[in-house]
C-alpha positions in Angstrom: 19.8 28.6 -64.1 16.2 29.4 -65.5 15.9 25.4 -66.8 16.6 24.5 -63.4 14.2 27.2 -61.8 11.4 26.1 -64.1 11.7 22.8 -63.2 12.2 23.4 -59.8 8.6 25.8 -60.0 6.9 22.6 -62.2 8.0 20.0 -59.7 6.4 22.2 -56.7 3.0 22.6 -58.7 2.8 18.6 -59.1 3.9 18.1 -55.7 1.0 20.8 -54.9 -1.5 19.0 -57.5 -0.9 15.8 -55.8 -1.2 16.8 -52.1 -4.3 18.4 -53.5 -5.7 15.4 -55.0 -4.8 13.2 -52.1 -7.1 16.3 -50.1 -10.2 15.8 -52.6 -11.1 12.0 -51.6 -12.7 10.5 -48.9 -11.0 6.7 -48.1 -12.7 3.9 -46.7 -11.3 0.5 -46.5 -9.5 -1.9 -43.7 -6.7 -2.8 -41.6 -5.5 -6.2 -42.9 -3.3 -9.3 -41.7 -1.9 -10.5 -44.1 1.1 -12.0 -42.0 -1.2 -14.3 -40.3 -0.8 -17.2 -42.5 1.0 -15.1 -46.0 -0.9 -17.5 -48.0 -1.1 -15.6 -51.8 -4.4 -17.3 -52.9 -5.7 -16.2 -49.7 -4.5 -12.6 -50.2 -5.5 -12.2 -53.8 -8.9 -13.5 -53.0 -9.2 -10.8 -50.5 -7.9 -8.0 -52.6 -10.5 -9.0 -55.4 -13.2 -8.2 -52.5 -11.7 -4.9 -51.4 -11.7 -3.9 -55.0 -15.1 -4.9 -55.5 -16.2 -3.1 -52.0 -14.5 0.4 -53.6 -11.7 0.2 -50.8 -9.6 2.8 -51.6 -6.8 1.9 -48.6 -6.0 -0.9 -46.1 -3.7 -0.8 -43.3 -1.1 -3.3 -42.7 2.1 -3.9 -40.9 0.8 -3.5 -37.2 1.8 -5.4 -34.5 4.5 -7.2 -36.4 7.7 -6.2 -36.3 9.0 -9.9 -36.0 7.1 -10.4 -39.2 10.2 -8.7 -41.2 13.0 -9.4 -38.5 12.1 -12.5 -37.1 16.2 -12.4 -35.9 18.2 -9.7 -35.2 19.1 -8.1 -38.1 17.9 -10.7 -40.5 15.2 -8.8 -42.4 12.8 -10.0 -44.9 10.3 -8.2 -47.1 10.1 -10.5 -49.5 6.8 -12.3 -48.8 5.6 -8.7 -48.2 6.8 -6.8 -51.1 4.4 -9.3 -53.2 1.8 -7.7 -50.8 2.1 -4.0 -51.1 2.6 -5.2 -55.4 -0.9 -6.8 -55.9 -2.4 -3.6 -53.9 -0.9 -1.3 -56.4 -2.0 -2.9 -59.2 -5.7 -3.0 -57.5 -5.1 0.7 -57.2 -5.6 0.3 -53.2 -3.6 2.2 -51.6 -1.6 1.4 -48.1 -0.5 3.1 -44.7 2.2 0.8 -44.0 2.7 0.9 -39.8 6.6 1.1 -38.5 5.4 -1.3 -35.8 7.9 -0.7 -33.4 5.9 -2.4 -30.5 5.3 -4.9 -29.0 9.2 -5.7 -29.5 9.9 -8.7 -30.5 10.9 -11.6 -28.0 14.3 -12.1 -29.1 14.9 -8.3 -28.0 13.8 -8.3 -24.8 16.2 -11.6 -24.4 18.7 -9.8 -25.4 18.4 -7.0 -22.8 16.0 -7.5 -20.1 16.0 -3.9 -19.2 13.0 -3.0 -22.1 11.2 -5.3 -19.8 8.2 -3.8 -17.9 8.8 -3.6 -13.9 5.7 -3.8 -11.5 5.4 -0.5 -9.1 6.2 -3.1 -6.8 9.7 -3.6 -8.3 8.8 -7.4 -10.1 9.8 -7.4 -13.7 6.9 -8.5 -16.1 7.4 -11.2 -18.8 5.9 -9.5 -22.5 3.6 -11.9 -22.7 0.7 -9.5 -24.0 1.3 -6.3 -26.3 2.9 -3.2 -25.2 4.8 -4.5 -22.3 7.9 -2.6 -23.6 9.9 0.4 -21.4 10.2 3.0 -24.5 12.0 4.9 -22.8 15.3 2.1 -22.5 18.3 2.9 -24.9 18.3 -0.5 -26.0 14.7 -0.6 -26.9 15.0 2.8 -28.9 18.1 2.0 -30.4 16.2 -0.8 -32.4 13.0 0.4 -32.9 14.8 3.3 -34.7 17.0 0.7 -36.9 13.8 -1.3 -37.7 11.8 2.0 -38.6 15.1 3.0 -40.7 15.2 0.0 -42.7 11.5 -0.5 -43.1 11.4 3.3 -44.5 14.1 2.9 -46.8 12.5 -0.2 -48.3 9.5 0.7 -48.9 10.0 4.8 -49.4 9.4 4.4 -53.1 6.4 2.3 -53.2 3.6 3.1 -56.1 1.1 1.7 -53.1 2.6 3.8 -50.6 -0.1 6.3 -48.7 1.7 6.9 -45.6 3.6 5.7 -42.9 2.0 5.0 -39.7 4.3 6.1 -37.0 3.2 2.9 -34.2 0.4 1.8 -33.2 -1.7 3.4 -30.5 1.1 5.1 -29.1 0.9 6.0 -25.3 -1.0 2.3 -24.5 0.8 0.5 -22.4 2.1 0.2 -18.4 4.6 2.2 -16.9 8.0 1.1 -16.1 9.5 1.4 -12.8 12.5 -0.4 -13.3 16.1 0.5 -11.7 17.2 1.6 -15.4 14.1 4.2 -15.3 14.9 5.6 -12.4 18.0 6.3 -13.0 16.7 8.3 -16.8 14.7 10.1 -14.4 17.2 11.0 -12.2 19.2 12.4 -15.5 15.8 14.1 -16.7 16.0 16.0 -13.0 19.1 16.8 -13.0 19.0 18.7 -16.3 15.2 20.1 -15.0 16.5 21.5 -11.8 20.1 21.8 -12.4 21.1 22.7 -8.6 20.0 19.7 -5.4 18.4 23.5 -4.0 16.2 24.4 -7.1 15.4 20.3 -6.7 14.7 20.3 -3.0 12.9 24.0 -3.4 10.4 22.3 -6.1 9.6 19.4 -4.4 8.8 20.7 -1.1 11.3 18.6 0.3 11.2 19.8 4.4 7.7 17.7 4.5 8.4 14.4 6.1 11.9 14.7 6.2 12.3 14.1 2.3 14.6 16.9 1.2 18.0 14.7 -0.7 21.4 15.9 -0.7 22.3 14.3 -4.1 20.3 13.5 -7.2 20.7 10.0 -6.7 18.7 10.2 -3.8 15.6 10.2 -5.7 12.7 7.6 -5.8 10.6 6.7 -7.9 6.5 6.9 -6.9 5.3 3.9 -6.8 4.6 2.4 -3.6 2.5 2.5 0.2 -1.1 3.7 0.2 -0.4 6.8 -1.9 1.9 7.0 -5.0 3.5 9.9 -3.4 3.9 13.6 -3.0 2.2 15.7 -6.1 5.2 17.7 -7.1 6.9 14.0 -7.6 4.0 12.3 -9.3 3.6 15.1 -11.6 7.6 15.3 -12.6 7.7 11.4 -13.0 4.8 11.7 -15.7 6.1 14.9 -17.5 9.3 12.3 -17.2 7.7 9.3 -18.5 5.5 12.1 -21.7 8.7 13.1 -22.7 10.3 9.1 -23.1 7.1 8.4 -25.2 7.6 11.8 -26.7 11.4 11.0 -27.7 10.7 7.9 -29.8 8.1 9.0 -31.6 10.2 12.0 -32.9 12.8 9.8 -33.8 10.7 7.7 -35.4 8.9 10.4 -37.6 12.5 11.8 -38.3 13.1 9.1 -40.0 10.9 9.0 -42.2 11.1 12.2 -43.1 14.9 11.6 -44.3 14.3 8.7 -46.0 11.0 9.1 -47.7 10.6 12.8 -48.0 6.5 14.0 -49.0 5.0 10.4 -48.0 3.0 11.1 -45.6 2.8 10.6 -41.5 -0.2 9.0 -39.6 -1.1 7.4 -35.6 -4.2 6.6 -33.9 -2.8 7.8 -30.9 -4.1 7.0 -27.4 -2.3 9.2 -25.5 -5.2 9.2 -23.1 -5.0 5.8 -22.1 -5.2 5.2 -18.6 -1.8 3.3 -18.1 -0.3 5.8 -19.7 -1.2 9.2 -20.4 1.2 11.4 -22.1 1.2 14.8 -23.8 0.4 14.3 -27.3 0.2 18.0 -27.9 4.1 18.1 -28.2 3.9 15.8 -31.7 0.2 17.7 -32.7 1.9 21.4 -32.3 5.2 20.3 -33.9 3.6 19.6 -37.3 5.6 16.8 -38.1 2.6 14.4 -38.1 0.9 15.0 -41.2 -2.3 13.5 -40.8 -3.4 12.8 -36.9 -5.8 10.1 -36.4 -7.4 7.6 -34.1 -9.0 4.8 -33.6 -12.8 5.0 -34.1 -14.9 2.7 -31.2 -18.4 4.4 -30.7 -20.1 0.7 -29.6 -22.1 -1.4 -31.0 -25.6 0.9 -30.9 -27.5 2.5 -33.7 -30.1 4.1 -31.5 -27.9 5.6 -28.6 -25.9 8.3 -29.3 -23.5 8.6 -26.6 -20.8 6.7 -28.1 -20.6 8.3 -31.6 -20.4 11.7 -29.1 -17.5 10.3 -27.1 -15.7 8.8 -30.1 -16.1 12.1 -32.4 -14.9 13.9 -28.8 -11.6 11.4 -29.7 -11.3 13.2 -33.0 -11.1 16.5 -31.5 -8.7 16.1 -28.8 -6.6 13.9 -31.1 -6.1 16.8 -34.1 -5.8 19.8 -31.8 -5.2 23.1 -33.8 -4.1 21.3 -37.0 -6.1 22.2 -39.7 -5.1 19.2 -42.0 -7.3 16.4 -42.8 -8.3 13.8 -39.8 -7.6 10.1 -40.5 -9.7 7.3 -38.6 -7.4 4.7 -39.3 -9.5 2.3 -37.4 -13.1 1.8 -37.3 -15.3 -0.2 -35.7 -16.7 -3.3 -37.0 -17.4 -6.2 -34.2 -21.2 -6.7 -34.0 -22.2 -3.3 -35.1 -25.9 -2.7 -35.3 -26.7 -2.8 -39.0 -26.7 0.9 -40.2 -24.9 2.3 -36.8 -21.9 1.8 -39.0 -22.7 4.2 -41.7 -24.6 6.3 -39.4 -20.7 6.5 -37.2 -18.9 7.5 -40.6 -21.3 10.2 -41.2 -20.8 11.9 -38.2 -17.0 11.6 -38.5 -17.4 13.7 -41.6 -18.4 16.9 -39.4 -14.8 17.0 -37.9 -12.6 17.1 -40.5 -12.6 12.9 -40.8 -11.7 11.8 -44.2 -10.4 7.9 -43.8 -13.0 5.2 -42.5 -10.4 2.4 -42.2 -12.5 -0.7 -40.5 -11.6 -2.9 -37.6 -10.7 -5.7 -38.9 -11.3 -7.3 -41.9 -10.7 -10.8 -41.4 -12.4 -12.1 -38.1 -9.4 -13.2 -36.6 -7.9 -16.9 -35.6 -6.0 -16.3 -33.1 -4.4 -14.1 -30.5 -6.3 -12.0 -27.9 -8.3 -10.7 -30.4 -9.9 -13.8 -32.1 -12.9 -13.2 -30.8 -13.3 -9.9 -32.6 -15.1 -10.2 -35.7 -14.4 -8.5 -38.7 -15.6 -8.0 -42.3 -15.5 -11.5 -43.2 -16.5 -14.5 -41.0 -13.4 -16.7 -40.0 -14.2 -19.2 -43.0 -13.3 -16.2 -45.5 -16.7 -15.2 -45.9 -18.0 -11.8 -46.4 -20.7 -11.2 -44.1 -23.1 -7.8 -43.4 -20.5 -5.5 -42.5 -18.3 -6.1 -45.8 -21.6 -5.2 -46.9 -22.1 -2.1 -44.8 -18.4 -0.4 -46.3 -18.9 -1.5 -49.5 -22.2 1.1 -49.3 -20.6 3.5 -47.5 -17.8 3.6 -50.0 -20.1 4.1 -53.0 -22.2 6.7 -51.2 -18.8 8.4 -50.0 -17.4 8.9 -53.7 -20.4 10.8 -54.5 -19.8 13.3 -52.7 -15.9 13.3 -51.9 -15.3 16.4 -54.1 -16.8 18.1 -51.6 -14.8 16.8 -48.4 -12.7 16.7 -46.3 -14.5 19.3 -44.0 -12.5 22.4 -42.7 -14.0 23.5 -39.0 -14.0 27.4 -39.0 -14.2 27.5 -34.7 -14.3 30.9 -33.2 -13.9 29.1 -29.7 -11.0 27.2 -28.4 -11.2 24.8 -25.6 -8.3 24.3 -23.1 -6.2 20.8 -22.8 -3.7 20.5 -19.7 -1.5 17.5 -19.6 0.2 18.5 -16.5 -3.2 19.8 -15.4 -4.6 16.1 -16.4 -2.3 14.2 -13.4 -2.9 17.5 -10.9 -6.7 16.8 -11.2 -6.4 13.4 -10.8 -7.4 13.7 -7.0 -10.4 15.7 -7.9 -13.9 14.4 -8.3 -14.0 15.9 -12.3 -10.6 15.1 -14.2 -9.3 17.9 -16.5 -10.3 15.6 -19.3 -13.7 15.5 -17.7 -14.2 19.0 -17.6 -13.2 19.6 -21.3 -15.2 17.2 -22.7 -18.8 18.7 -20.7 -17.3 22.1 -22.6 -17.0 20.3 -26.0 -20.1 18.5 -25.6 -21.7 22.2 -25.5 -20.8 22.3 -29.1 -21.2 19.2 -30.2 -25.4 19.7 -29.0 -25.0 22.7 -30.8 -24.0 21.9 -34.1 -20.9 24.4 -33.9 -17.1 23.7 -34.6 -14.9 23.7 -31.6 -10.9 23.5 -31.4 -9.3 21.6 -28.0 -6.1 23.5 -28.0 -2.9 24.0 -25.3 -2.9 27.1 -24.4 0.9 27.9 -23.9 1.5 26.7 -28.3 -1.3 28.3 -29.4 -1.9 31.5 -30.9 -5.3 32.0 -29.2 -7.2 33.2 -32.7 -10.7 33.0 -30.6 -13.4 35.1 -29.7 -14.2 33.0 -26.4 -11.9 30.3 -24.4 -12.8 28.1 -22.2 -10.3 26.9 -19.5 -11.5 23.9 -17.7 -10.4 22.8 -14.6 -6.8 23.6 -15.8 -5.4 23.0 -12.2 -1.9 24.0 -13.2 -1.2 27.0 -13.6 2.4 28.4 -15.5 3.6 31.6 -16.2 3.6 31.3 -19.8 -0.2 29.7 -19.7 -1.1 32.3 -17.4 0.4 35.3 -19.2 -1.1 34.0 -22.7 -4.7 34.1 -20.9 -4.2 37.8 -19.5 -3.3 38.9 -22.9 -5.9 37.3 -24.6 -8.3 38.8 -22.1 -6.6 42.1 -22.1 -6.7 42.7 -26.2 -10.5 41.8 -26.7 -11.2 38.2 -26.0 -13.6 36.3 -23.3 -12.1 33.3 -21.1 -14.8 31.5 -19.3 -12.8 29.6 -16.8 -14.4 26.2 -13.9 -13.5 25.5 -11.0 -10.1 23.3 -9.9 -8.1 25.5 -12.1 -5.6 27.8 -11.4 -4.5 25.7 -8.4 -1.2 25.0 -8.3 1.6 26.5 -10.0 4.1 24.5 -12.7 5.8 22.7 -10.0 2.7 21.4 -8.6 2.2 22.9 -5.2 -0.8 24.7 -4.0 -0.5 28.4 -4.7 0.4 30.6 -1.7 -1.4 33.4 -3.4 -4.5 34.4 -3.8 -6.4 32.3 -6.4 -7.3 31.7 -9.5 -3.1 31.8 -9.1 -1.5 34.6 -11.3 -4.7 35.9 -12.5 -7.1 36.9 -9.7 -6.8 40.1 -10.8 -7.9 39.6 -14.8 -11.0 38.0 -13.1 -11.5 39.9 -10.3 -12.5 37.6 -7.5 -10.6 35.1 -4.6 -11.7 31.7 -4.8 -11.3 31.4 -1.0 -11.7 27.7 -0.7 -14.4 25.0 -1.6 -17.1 23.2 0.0 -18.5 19.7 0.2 -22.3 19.7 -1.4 -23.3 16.7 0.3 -22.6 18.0 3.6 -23.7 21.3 3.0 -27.2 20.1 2.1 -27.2 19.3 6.1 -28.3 22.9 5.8 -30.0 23.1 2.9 -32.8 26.0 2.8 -34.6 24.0 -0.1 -34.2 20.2 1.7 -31.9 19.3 -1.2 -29.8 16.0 -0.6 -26.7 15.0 -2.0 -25.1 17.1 -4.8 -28.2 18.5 -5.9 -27.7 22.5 -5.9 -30.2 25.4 -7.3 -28.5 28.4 -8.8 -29.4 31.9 -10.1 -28.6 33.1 -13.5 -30.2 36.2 -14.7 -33.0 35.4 -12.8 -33.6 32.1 -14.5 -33.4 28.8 -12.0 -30.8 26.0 -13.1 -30.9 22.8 -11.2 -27.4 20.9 -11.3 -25.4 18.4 -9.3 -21.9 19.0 -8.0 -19.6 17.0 -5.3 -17.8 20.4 -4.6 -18.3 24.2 -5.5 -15.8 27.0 -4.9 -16.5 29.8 -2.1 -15.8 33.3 -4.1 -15.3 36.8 -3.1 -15.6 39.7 -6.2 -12.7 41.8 -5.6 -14.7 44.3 -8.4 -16.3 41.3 -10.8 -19.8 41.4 -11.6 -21.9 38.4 -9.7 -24.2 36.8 -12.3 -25.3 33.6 -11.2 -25.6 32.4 -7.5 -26.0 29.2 -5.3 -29.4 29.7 -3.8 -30.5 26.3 -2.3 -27.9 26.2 0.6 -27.8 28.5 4.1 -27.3 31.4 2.2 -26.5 32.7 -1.5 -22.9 31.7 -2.3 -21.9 33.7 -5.6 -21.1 31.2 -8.2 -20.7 33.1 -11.8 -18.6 36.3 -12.0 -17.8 38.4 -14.6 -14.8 41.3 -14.6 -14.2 43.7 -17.5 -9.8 43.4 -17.8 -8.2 45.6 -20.8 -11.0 45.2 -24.1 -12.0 41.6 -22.9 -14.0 39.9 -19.9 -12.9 37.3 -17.7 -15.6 34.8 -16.5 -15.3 32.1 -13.7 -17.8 29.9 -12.3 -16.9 27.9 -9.8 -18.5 25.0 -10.6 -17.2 22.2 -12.7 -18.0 22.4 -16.2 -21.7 20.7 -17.2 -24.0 21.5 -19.7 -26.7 22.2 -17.5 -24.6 25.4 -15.9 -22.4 26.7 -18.9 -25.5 26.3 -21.2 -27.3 29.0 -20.5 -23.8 31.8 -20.5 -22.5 29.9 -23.6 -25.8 31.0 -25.8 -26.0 34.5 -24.5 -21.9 34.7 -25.2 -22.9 33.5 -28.4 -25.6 36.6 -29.1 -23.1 38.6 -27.3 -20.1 37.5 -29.1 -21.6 37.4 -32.6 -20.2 33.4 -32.9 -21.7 32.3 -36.0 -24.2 29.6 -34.7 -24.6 25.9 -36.3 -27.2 25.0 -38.8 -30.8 25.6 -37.3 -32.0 21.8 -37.1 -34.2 20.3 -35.2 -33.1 18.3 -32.3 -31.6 14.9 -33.1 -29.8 16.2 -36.1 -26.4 16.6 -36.4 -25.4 19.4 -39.0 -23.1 21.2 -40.8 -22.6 23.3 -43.7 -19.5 22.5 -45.4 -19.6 25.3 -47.9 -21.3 28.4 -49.3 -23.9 25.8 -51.2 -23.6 22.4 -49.3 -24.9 21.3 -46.1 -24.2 17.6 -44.8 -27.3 16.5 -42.2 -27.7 12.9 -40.1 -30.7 11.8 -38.1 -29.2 10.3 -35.4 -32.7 9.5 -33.7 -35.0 6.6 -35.0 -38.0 9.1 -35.9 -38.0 11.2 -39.3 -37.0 14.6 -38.9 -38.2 17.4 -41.0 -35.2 20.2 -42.1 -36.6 24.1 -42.5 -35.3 24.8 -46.3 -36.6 28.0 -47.7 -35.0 27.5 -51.3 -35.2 24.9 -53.5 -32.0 21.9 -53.0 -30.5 19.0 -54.8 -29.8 15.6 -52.8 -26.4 14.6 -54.3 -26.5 11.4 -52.2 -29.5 10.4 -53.3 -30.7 12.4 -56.5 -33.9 14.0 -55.2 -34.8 17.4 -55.7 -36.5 19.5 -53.3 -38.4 22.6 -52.7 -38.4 24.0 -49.4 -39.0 21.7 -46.5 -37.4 18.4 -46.6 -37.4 15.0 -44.8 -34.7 12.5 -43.1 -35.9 9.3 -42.3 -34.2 7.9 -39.2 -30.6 7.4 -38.7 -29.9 8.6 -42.3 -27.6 11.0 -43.8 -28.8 13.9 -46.4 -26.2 15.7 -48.6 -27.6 18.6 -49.8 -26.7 21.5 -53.0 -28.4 24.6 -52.7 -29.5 25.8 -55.7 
């Protein structure tokens, strides 16, 4: 018994040493194709250029499930296995994707039901990518049998990094076939149990729509509107779970038959065809590395797009606190430098995989156009050149990485809350990213969370525009406030309840009394300006905060009455002062709610006094173009993201790793370039 427990205590401190090691390194390197021609002269050529670039991983297996059963259940990995064998013996390691869409052709022969159906009821040939219903039996059935037999194959692999559970899951149109509506009659049935609770939910005495049988039930899909909220919103949660399912069973089995390898997605669960709620796989735990795919644009000197693509990052790894895998990365016509410049901001949340977009410029397909690391003749052209420097400059100072955010604010994601606000002129998604963008400005780690799975570890929360509003979300929030925390919350939340129908009560529902106040009803800006004191037009508004003057533009703001909250900040530019930012003291903490959609203009000015107020350790003091962060007690990683040198304040003498200088005091970052920094 004590051989076995020794060895059982040496086996878990390898396992630990490795998942350590495989912590301590910073991959870059591609997604590759080799099933476009499997030509080995081809391949080994290109694995002699990965190796000399210091790729470190590629991606394959994408997009091809035919490519290993081109027939139903007539497998072959042979041509492949020769693959993943000449990558392990250049030492490159591989995510290997369980590509269980697009389904093959010969599937969706073989049951026409995994076909895609038109809202108008016409069923869609898969003549493009994604055109699958994952939700059908059939469909999940064999996309579970194909990711079965792929993971047992290659479970044991030297090459093996992970397995990439599909490919930009959530992508994709929605189904509204005669087969899904009868899964989501099912899915009601369970919800609601009793054709009362159903009928009671869905507001059913409006237009004569209440059903006497489950059966009964449409789908919403057609006329001038897609239908009543309560459906719309019950279809999607429908349609989230469907996605949901697959992938689950999908990352199940991997986990029983390759136990410790890894799990990785780019997922897109915020695509607009079909937006899902990816927080059920990010809180579960079961996907071991999240990820996405990395598309700032094609700029070095604007910044927007590295800001949007880093705000992917976030709302992809939630509240995991694992490393972040970009297993895509943009290469197409990339401004020389905007490349690196990209990877180095990646670094400040948590990124450690720069996997580029593609390597070969492709022949053929819908994306042949897309160019890639090599030119279509094989050649390697500036952007090979590009990673290949990134690579070297990124195993200098890998020891050092991944980055661990330490946020003392959490920021509020709402799927349900994400199809409520649809209507609204600011989208939850919107509204969350103006709150991250706060941060990003700021230099300060953030954390998008869902309220109801998380444990709420925060000084200050943001909720914005989370327009549904559950008990348990609701409850979670009143605590938080109640034992010492501070919710700032925007306007369009708190609007309807989990069934999706205005609340009857007095708003923000179930927590007008933590913040004090009704929010009575909103107003139109434009058409208030009719009356304008100040001659404003459109959504221009002035407001007063503490005395200090904030111009900002709104389509709507909310008409509040304190019921005991402080007023802060008021409207002052329309026929009278409407009071816009209130403040009410609940339990230890304070409840804040301005009724204007989140912008940086408006929650600026509150964030940096909560800030002084809150003691929230502030970002590295930079000047203003410089992203920052210090990623321990004696490093501090720095990019220029503008196109003039920027001096840093330094009051102690500093080693550049990256590029072996030494300074004392003040240094210098030429333009769009990174520092890496050792204080001595």
């Amino acid at each position: 018994m004590k051989i076995k427990i020794k060895k059982l205590l040496i086996c878990s401190t390898l396992l630990l040493s490795v998942l350590s090691a495989k912590a301590q390194v910073l991959y870059v390197g591609t997604n590759y194709h080799p099933h476009d021609d499997k030509n080995p002269d081809k391949i080994k050529k290109d694995i002699m250029l990965m190796k000399a670039a210091g790729f470190k991983v590629v991606r394959m297996g994408h997009l091809a499930w035919d490519s290993y059963e081109p027939s139903e259940g007539k497998f072959d990995f042979q041509w492949f296995d020769g693959v993943m064998d000449m990558m392990n013996k250049a030492g490159i390691k591989v995510i290997l994707d369980i590509a269980i869409r697009p389904a093959p052709i010969w599937l969706h022969h073989k049951y026409s039901s995994i076909d895609v159906t038109s809202p108008g009821g016409i069923a869609q040939y898969p003549n493009h990518r994604y055109m699958d219903d994952v939700g059908d039996p059939m469909y999940q059935k064999y996309a579970v049998r194909y990711a079965d037999t792929l993971t047992k194959h290659y479970a044991k692999h030297p090459a093996l990094l992970a397995f990439g559970v599909d490919n930009e899951p959530g992508d994709g149109p929605i189904s509204y076939s005669e087969t899904v509506r009868k899964r989501f009659v099912v899915w009601l049935t369970k919800k609601y149990g009793t054709i009362d609770n159903f009928n009671k939910a869905w507001a059913t005495q409006r237009w004569s729509r209440r059903i006497n049988e489950f059966d009964e039930v449409g789908l919403p899909v057609t006329g001038e509107k897609n239908g009543a909220p309560e459906k719309i919103l019950d279809f999607r949660r429908f349609i989230s779970d469907e996605v949901n399912q697959i992938l689950f069973k999908v990352i199940d089995r991997v986990n029983t038959n390759a136990p410790g390898v890894l799990t990785n997605t780019n997922a897109w669960y915020f695509s607009w065809m079909r937006y899902f709620d990816y927080s059920e796989i990010a809180y579960s735990g079961k996907m071991a590395r999240e990820g996405c795919g990395y598309y700032p644009g094609n700029s070095l000197t604007t910044n927007w797009g590295v800001m949007n693509a880093n705000f992917v990052i976030s709302r992809n790894q939630f509240e995991s606190t694992n490393p972040f895998w970009c297993s895509e990365f943009t290469t197409m016509t990339a401004v020389p430098n905007s490349i690196r410049k990209s990877a180095y901001a990646t670094l400040m949340y948590g990124n450690q995989m720069v996997c580029g977009w593609t390597w070969q410029s492709m022949w053929s397909g819908e994306e042949q156009y897309l160019e890639g690391m090599l030119d279509w003749d094989g050649v390697p052209n500036r952007k090979y050149e590009e990673y290949k420097k990134i690579a070297a400059e990124f195993k200098k100072i890998e020891k050092y990485f991944p980055y661990k955010p330490s946020p003392e604010v959490g920021l509020a994601f709402s799927f349900p809350s994400q199809i409520a606000s649809s209507s609204f002129p600011e989208a939850q998604d919107q509204q969350l990213q103006s709150c991250w963008n706060l941060f990003h400005y700021r230099n300060m780690d953030s954390r998008i969370l869902e309220i109801s799975k998380s444990l709420l570890k925060y000084k200050l929360l943001f909720v914005p525009g989370v327009t549904v509003m559950d008990e348990i979300t609701a409850n979670k929030i009143r605590d938080f406030v109640k034992n010492g925390g501070t919710v700032v919350m925007t306007s369009n939340s708190a609007v309807v309840d989990e069934t999706g129908k205005v609340f009857a009560s007095t708003r923000p529902g179930r927590l007008n009394d933590v913040f004090g106040i009704r929010v009575a009803s909103y107003e139109e800006t434009e058409t208030m300006n009719e009356i304008s004191r100040k001659s404003l037009k459109g959504k221009k508004i002035e407001l007063d905060y503490k005395g200090k003057t904030i111009g900002a533009e709104s389509a709507r703001y909310d008409v509040i009455e304190s019921k005991g909250a402080e007023i802060l900040g008021s409207i002052t530019s329309l026929d009278k002062d409407y009071p816009i930012i209130t403040s009410n003291k609940y339990g230890k903490g304070r409840a804040i709610y301005v009724g204007l959609p989140a912008s940086d203009g408006v929650l600026g000015p509150l964030l940096d006094n909560l800030i002084d107020e809150l003691g929230i350790k502030k970002g590295p003091q930079v000047p203003a173009g410089v992203m920052a962060r210090q990623i321990d007690k004696n490093h501090f990683l720095y990019l220029n993201v503008t196109g003039v040198a920027k001096e840093i304040p330094m009051s102690v003498k500093s080693q550049s790793i990256l590029f072996d200088k030494s300074y004392t005091g003040n240094f210098t970052i030429a333009p769009y370039e990174p520092e890496f920094i050792e204080i001595k």
